[in-house]
MARMI-980966 format. One line per field, with one value per residue (C-alpha): residue number from 1; residue in three letters; x, y, z. Coordinates in steps of 0.02 Angstrom, whole numbers, plus 50000, padded with zeros to 5 digits. Layout:
// residues N
resi = [NUM,...] .
resn = [ALA,...] .
u = [X,...] .
v = [Y,...] .
w = [Z,...] .
//
This chain:
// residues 331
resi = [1,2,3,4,5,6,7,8,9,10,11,12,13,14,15,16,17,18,19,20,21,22,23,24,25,26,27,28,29,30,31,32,33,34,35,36,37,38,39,40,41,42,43,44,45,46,47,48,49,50,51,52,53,54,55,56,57,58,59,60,61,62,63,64,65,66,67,68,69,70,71,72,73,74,75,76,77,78,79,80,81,82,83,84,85,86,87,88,89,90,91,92,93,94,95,96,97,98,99,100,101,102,103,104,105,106,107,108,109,110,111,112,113,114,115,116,117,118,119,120,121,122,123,124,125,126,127,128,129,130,131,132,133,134,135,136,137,138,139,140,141,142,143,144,145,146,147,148,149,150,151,152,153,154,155,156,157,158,159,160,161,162,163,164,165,166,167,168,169,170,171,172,173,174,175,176,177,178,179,180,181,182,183,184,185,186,187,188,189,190,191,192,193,194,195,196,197,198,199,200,201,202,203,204,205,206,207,208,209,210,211,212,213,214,215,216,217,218,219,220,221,222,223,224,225,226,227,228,229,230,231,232,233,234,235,236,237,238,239,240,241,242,243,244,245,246,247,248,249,250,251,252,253,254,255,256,257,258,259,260,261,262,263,264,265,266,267,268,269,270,271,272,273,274,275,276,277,278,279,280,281,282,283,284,285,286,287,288,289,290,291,292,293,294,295,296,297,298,299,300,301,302,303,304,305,306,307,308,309,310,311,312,313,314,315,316,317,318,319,320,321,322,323,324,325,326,327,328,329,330,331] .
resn = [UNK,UNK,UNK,UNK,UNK,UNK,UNK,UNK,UNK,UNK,UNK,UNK,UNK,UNK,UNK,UNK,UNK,UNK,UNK,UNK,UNK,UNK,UNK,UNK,UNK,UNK,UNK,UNK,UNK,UNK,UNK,UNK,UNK,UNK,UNK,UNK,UNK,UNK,UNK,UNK,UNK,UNK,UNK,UNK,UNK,UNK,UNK,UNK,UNK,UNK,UNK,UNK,UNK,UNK,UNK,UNK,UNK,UNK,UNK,UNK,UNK,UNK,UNK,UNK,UNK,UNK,UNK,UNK,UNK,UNK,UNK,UNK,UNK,UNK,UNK,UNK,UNK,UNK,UNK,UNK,UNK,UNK,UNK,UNK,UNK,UNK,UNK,UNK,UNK,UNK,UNK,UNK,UNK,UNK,UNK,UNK,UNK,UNK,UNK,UNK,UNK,UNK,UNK,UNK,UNK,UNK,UNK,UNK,UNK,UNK,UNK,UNK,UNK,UNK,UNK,UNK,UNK,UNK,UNK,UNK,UNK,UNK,UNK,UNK,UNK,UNK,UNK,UNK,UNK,UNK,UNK,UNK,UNK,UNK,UNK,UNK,UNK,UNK,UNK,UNK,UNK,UNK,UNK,UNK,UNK,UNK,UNK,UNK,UNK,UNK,UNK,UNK,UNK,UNK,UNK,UNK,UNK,UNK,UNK,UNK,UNK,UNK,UNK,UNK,UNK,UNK,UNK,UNK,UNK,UNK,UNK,UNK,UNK,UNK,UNK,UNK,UNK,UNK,UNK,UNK,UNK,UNK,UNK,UNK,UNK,UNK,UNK,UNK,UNK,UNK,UNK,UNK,UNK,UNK,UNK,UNK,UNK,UNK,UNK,UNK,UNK,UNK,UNK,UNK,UNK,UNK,UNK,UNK,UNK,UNK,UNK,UNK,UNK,UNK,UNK,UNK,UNK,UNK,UNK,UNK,UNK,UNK,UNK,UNK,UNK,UNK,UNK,UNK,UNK,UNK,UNK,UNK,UNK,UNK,UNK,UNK,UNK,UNK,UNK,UNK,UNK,UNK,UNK,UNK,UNK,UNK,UNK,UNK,UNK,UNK,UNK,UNK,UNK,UNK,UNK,UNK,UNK,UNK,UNK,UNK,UNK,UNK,UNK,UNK,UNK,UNK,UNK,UNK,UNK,UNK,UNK,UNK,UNK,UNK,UNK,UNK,UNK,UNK,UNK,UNK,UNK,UNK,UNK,UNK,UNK,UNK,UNK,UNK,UNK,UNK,UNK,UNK,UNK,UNK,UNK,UNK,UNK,UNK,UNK,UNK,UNK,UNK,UNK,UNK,UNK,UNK,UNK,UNK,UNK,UNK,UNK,UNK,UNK,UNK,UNK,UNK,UNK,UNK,UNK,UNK,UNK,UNK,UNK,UNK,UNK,UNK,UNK,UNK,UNK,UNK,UNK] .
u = [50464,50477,50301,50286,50421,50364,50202,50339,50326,50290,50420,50498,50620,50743,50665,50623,50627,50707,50598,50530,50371,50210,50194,50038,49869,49842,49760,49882,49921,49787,49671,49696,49540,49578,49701,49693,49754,49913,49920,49981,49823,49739,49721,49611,49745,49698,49804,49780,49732,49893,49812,49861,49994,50015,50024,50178,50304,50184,50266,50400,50359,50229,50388,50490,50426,50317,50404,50334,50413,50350,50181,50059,49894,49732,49561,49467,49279,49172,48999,48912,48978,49029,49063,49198,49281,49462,49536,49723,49843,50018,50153,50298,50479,50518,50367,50213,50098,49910,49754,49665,49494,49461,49283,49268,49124,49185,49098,49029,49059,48919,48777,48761,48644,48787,48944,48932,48903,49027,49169,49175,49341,49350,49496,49518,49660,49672,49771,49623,49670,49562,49572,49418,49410,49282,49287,49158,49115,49051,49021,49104,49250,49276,49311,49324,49424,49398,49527,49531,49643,49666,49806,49704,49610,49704,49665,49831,49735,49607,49613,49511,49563,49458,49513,49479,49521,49501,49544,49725,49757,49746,49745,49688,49694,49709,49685,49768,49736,49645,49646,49568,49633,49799,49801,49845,49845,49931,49879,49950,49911,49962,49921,49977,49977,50006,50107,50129,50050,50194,50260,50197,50258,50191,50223,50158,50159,50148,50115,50109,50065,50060,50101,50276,50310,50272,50343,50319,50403,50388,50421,50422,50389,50390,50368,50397,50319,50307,50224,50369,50444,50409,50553,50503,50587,50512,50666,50640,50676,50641,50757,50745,50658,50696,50613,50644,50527,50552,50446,50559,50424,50287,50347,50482,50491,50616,50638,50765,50731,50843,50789,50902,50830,50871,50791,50906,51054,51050,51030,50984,50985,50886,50841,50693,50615,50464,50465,50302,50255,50094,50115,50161,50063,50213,50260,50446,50495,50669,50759,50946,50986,51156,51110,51156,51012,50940,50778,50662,50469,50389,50191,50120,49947,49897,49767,49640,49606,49583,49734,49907,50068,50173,50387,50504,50678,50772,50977,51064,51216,51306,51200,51214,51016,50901,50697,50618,50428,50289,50113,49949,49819,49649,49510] .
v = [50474,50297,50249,50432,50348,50183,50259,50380,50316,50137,49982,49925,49771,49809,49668,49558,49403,49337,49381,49301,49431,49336,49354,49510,49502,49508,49672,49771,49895,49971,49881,49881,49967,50116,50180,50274,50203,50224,50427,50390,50322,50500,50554,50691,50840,50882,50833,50688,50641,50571,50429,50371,50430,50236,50181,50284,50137,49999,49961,49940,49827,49728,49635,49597,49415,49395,49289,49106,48993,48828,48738,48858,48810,48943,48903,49030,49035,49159,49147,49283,49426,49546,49406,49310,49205,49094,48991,48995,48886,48893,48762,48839,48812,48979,49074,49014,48920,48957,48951,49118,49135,49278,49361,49495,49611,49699,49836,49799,49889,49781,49884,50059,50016,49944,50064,50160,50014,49996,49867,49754,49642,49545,49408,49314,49168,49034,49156,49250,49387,49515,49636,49719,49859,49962,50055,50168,50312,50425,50572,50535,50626,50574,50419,50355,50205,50153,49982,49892,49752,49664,49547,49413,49497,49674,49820,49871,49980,50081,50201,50317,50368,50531,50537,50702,50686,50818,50819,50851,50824,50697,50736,50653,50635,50486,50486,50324,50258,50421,50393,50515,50427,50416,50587,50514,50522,50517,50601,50582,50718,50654,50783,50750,50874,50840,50953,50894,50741,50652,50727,50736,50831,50805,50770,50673,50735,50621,50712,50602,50665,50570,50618,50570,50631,50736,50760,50754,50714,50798,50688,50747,50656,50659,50540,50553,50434,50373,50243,50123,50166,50235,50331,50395,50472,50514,50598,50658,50644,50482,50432,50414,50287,50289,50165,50134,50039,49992,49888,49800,49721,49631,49494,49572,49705,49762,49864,49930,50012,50119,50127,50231,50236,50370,50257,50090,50199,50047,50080,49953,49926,49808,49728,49641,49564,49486,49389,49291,49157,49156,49012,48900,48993,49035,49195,49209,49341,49363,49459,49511,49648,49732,49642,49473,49400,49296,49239,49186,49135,49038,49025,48908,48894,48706,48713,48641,48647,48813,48812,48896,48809,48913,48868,48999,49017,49142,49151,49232,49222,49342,49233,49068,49043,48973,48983,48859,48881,48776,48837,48805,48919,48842,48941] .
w = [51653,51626,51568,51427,51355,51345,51244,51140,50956,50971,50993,50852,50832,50962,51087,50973,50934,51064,51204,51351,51327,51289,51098,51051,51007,50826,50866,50985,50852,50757,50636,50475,50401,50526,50419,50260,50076,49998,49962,49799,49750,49753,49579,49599,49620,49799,49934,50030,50190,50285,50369,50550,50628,50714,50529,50476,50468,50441,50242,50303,50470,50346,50252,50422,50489,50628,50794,50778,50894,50987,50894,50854,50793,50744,50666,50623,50585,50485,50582,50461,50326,50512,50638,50665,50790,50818,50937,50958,51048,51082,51162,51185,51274,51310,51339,51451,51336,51311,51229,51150,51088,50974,50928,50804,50749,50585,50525,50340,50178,50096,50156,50184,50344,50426,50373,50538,50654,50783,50775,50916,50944,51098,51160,51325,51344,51468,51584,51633,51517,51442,51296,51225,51086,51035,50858,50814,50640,50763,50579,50422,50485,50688,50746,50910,50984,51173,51220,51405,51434,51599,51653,51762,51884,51875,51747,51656,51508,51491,51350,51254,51068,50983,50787,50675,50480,50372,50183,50211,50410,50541,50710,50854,51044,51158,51347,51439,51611,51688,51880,51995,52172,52090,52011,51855,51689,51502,51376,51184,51041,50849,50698,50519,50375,50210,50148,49944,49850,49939,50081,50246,50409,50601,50763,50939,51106,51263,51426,51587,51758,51918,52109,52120,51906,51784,51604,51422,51250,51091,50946,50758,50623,50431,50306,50115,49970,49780,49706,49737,49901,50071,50178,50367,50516,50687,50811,50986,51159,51166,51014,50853,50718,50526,50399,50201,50105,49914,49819,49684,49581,49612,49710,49799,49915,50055,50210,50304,50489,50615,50781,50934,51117,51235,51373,51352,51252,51116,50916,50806,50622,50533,50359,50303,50133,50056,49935,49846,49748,49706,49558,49728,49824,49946,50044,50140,50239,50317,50408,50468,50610,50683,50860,50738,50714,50577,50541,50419,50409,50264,50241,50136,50051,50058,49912,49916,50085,50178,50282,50281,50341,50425,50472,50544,50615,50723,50768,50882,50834,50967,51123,51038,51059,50943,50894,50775,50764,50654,50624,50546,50495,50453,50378] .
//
């Protein structure tokens, strides 16, 4: 039962930052352009589609900072309008240190002769490791995503994502690491309804089979919105995860999660801000959570050039540990 609810409503803070864990891809969760706008942009007095069901706390998880610790250096490099490659490298204390290269082929908006060709995002680091993803527009409705990640020479993930959305529904199906010697298999369901211009109602349902378990989880989820702020819940067997998100103005905004794991029997409660600059071209995130840590990540624009310094900071005060991080970003 172990692995349904690893999958059951993805990981939030509780881990983090202070872990020995490699830190992920860039492109772990889903992509950005696979999710839907802001419902309150709909202006057209039919309901909305409610977007992904993997992008239900994403306001709030956008103003939290991201780990940064050790030297981290990426340069990225736009090759053409859809293309795109980086190369990453990390020295780090704590965690094994590596080198990345990324290589992305975006889908384009710019020409209707390219809107429904696929997206193709590839990433190997000096490990060995691979992770591949495949995005396609299969109709104007249906999309499918197929991922495969190996650690070194063994296969940890292959998965295969099927996406339906109608005008006011998502739902969609994902099968994970099918194995016919093994007789096994999970399988994860997610459907969204929108219920009002701001409310939406749903659920996800994780079903694992394998010769020595069986089992599933039934999680529910609903999410309600205005222009200004975002509040979400998703409670099941698993445990529980509650988000706020308020935008203040337009350079601050603020976040506040709950997360409560059956699995480890640990709750956590954290807060998170953003706040921007944009006359010096600075963004700072922070953070504070009940397991007593503090941390804090600022990125700054070094015009004229086309790079982005990044410094952070994380304290433990309860395990006396510490995490300083420094970063640059170049094109």
């Amino acid at each position: 039962m172990g692995s349904v609810l690893a999958l059951s409503s993805g990981p939030g803070h509780q881990n983090w930052p202070f872990s020995t864990d490699r830190p992920p891809s860039r492109w772990d969760a889903h992509p950005a352009h696979w999710d839907s706008p802001p419902r309150w942009e709909r202006r057209d007095g039919r309901l909305p589609n409610p977007g992904s069901f993997h992008s239900l706390h994403r306001s709030c998880k956008d103003v939290f900072p991201q780990q940064i610790e050790g030297v981290k250096m990426i340069v990225n490099k736009t090759l053409s309008s859809f293309f795109k490659i980086s190369h990453a490298l990390h020295l780090s204390a704590v965690s094994p240190s590596y080198y990345r290269f990324h290589v992305e082929h975006l889908q384009s908006d710019d020409y209707s002769k390219d809107k429904d060709a696929p997206a193709l995002i590839g990433e190997m680091d000096s490990s060995g490791s691979l992770n591949a993803h495949a995005l396609l527009n299969l109709t104007e409705r249906v999309r499918a995503r197929t991922v495969f990640q190996t650690q070194q020479s063994q296969f940890v993930t292959w998965q295969f994502e099927t996406e339906y959305r109608g005008n006011d529904f998502t739902a969609a199906v994902t099968v994970a690491n099918p194995d016919v010697l093994r007789e096994s298999v999970i399988l994860v369901a997610h459907f969204l309804q929108s219920v009002t211009s701001g409310l939406v109602l749903g659920g996800e349902l994780v079903y694992h089979r394998g010769r020595a378990e069986e089992g599933g989880i039934l999680t529910l989820a609903g999410q309600y919105s205005r222009p200004n702020w975002v509040a979400t819940l998703n409670a099941g067997k698993g445990g529980a995860h509650a988000s706020y998100y308020h935008r203040a103005n337009k350079q601050i905004q603020v976040g506040v999660e709950f997360e409560a794991s059956t699995r480890t029997q640990e709750t956590t409660t954290s807060f998170g801000y953003q706040m921007e600059l944009p006359e010096a071209n600075m963004v700072f995130r922070g953070m504070i959570n009940s397991r007593c840590i503090i941390g804090g990540v600022l990125e700054k624009r070094l015009t004229p050039l086309p790079a982005t310094l990044i410094m952070g900071a994380f304290v433990n005060h309860r395990g006396d540990k510490l995490q300083v991080g420094l970063g640059i970003n170049v094109g």
